[in-house]
C-alpha positions in Angstrom: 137.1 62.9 135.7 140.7 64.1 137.1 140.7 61.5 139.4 141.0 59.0 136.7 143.7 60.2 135.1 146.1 58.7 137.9 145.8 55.2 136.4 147.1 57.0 132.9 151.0 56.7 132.7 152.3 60.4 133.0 152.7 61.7 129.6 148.9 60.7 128.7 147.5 62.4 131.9 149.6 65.0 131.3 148.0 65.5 127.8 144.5 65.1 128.9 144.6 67.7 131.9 145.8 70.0 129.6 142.9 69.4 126.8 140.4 70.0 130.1 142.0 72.6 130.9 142.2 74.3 127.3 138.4 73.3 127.2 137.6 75.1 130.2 139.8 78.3 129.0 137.9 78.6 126.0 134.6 78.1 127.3 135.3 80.6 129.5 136.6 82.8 127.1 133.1 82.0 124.8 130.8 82.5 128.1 132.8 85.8 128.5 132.2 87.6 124.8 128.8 86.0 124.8 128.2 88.6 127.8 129.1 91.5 126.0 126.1 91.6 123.8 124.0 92.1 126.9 123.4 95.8 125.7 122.7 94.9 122.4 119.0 94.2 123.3 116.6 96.1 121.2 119.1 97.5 118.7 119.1 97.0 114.9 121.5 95.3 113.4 121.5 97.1 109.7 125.8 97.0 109.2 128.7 95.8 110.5 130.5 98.6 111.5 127.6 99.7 113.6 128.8 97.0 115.8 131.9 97.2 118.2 134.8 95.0 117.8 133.4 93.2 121.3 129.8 93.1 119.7 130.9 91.4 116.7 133.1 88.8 119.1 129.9 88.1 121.0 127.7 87.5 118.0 130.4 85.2 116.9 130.8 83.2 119.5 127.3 83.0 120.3 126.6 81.4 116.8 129.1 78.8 117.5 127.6 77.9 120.9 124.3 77.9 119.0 126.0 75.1 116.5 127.3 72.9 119.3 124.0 72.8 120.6 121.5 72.5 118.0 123.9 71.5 115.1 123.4 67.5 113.7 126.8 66.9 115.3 125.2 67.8 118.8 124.2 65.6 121.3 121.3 67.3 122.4 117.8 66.2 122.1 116.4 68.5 119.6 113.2 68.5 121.7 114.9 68.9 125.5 117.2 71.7 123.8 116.8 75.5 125.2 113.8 77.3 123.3 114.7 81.0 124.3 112.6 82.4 121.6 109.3 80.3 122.8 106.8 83.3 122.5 108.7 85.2 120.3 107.6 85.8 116.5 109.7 87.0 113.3 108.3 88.6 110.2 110.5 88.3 107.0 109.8 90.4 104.6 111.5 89.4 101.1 111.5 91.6 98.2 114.1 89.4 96.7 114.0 85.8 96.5 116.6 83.7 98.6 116.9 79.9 99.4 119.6 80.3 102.3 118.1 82.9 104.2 114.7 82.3 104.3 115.4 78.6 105.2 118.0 79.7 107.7 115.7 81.7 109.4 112.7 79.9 109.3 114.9 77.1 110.6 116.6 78.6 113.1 113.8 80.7 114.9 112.6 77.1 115.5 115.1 75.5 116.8 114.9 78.4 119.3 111.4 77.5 120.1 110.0 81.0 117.9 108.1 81.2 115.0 109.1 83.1 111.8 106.9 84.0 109.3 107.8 84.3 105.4 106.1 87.9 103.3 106.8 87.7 99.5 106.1 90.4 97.5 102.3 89.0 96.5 102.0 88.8 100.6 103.6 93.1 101.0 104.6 95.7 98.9 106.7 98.0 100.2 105.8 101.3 100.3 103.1 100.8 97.6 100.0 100.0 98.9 100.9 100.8 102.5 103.6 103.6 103.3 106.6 101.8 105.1 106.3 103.7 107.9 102.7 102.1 108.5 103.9 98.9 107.7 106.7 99.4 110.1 104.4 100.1 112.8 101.9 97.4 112.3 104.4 94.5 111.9 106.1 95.7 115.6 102.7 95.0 117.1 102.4 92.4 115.7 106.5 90.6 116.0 109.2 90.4 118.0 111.7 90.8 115.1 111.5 92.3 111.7 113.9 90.7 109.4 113.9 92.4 105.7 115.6 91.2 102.2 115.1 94.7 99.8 116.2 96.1 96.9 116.9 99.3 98.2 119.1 100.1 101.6 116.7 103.1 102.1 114.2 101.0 102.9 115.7 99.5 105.9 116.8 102.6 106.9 112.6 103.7 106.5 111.9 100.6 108.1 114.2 100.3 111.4 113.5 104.3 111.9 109.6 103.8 112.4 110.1 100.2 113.8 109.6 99.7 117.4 111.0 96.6 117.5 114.5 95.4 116.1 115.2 95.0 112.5 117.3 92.9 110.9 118.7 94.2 107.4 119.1 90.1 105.5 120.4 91.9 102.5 120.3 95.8 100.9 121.8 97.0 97.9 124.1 98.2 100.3 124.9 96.0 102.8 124.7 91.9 103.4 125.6 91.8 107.1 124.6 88.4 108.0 126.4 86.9 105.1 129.4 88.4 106.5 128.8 87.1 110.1 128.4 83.9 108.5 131.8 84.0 106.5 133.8 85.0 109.4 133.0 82.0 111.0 133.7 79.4 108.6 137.2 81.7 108.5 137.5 80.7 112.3 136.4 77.1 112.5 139.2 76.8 109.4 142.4 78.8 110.6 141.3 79.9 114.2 142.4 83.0 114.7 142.4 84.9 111.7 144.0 87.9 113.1 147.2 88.8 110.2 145.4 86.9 107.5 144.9 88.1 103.8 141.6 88.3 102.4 141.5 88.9 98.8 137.8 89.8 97.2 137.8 89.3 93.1 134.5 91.1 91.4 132.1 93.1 92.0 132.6 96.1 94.6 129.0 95.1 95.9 126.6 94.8 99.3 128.3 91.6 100.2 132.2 92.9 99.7 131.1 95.9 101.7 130.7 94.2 105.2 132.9 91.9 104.4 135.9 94.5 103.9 134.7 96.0 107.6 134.4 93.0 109.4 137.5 91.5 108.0 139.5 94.7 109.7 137.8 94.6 112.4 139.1 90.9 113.0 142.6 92.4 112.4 142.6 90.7 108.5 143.9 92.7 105.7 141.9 93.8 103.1 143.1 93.3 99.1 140.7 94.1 96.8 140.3 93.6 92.6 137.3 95.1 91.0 137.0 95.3 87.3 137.1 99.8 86.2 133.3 101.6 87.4 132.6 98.0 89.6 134.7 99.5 92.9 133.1 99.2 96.2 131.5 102.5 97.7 134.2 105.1 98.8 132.6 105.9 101.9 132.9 102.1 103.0 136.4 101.9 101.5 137.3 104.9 103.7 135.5 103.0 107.0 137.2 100.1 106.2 140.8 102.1 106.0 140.0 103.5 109.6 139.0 100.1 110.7 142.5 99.2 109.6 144.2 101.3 110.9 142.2 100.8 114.3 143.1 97.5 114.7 146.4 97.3 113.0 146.2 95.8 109.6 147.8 96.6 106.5 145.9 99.7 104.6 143.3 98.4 102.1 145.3 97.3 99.2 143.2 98.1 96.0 143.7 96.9 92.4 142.3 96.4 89.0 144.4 93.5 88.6 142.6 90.1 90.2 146.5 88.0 90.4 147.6 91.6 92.1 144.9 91.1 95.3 145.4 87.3 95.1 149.0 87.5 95.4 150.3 86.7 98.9 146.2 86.3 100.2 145.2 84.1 102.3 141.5 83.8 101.4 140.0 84.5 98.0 136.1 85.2 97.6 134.1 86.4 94.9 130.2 86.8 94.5 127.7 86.8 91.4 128.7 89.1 88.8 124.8 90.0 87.9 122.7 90.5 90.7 119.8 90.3 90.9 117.9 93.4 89.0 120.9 93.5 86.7 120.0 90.6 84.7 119.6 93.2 81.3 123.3 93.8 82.1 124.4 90.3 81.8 126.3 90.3 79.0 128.2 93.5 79.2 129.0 92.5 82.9 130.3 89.3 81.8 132.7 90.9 78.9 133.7 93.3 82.0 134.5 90.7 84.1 137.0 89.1 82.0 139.7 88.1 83.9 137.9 87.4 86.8 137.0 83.9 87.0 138.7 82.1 90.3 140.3 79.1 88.9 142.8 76.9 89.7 145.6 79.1 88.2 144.2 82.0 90.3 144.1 79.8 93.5 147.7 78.9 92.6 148.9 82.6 93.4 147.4 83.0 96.2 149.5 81.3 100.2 149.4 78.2 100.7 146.5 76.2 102.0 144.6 79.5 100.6 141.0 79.1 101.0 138.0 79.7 98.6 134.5 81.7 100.0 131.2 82.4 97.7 127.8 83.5 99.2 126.0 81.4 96.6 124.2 81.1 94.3 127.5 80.8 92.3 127.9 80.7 88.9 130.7 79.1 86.5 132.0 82.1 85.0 132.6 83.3 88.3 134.2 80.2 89.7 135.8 77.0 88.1 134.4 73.8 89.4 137.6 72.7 90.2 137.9 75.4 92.8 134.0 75.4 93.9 134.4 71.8 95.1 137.8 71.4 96.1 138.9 70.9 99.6 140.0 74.6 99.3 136.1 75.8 99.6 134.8 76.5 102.3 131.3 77.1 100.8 128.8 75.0 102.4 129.9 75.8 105.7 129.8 78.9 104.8 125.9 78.3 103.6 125.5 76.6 106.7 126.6 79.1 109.1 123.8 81.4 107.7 121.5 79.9 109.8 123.6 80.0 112.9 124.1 83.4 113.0 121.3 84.7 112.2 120.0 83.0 115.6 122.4 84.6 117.2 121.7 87.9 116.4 118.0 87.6 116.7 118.5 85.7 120.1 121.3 89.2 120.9 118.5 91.8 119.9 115.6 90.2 122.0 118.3 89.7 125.1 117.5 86.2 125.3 120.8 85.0 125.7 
């Protein structure tokens, strides 16, 4: 290919050796964090801050190399493309309903040549009729991969304890790990490096700002957050996240009542559901609460320039304007799609079968 670039005029070859060059760097670079998740093999993946700034890299870049090969945009044949899972079996258990993770998974474990398979709460009841140690330690015989959506983080704390294979925590009234993995990337495909940027989280203090407050600092972003009086996030994560911070040289978590006050000067603005699921008795007094908190355009408007909007979905509109949700500033179907990416990442990471 070099050899052509002799019957370019100088400038143009010029050009073109250097985009080979830049694409050869970064693949490098890629091939290079993908290798530090070699010892990640057979561990949990339950938070973010259980993994290591070089962890988190890997998993990353891993998911990207996953969507250049088996995304729509790829050139690969679907059916030639490398099945590293082939043999390899995921249960999911749900206790809470979810359109983009159990099609992610289910998706993505076949496109890596596994099969995953789908337990409602009519298929398994946690800890009812069968103790979740048991159920732990029937499922490992029987799968590679235990991937769980629960109410209740001490159940994937139960469950990954007695496990003899890895578990994968899809969602805890603690934690959303994936989600964040997921969010992070659509941050990189838009800015690159998002190392100095300003993430600003309006609502709730919930599962899915928690990781998203630690992996944020742990990609060198600074952390602004507004949650309406008794909505904060949980003060042992807040206090994580300020060491994270400080760690990898960020501004100290900046937190506020005021939504306009974390918006200000932020280069990303996200919000979730205001009523989770559970809390649907609450509705109406969380809605009254939550006055104030809508993103909208005039929101938006505070925030930097080319400020970006995120939401984990399902979304809706008293949380988020339509003019915001479908504007070019939201970033939210990438955002949905990336769900599935990473979440073959890290199952592909745990089983060392990269």
């Amino acid at each position: 290919m070099f050899s052509s670039l002799r019957y370019m005029n100088k400038p143009a070859a010029r050009v073109a050796a250097e985009t080979l060059m830049k694409s050869g760097t970064s693949s490098a670079k890629r091939a290079m964090s993908i290798s530090a998740l070699s010892g990640f093999e057979g561990k949990n993946f339950i938070s973010i801050d259980q993994l290591s700034n070089e962890e988190l890299r890997g998993l990353l870049d891993l998911s990207k190399k996953y969507r250049d090969t088996y995304g729509k945009g790829s050139s690969v044949d679907p059916i030639t493309a490398p099945k590293p899972l082939t043999g390899q079996s995921v249960s999911m258990i749900f206790q809470k309903r979810s359109t983009r993770t159990r099609v992610s998974t289910e998706t993505g474990t076949t496109l890596l040549g596994g099969h995953a398979l789908f337990l409602g709460p009519s298929d398994i009841q946690l800890g009812v009729n069968e103790s979740m140690r048991d159920t732990a330690l029937v499922l490992s015989r029987f799968n590679s991969v235990v991937l769980a959506r629960v109410f209740s983080h001490n159940d994937i704390l139960e469950l990954s304890k007695h496990a003899t294979v890895p578990v994968i925590n899809a969602l805890s009234d603690m934690h959303h790990p994936l989600q964040t993995l997921a969010d992070l990337m659509a941050l990189e495909d838009h800015f690159g490096d998002v190392r100095g940027k300003s993430l600003a989280w309006v609502g709730d203090g919930n599962n899915v700002l928690h990781d998203l407050m630690l992996g944020g600092a742990k990609l060198g972003m600074n952390i602004r957050v507004a949650t309406p009086d008794g909505y904060e996030a949980n003060e042992g994560v807040i206090e994580t996240t300020k060491k994270l911070a400080a760690e990898n040289g960020t501004e100290d978590v900046f937190l506020t009542k005021v939504a306009s006050e974390a918006v200000k000067g932020s280069d990303v603005i996200v919000t979730d559901t205001w009523v989770s699921m559970g809390q649907e008795s609450e509705y109406e007094k969380r809605v009254q609460e939550f006055d104030g908190y809508q993103v909208n355009a005039s929101l938006m408007e505070q925030a930097n320039p080319g400020a970006v909007f995120l939401h984990c979905l399902p979304r809706h509109p008293e949380e988020v304007s339509d003019e915001v949700f479908y504007s070019d500033q939201s970033l939210v179907f990438p955002e949905a799609e990336n769900r599935m990416w990473t979440v073959m990442a890290v199952m592909a990471a745990q089983l060392g079968k990269l």
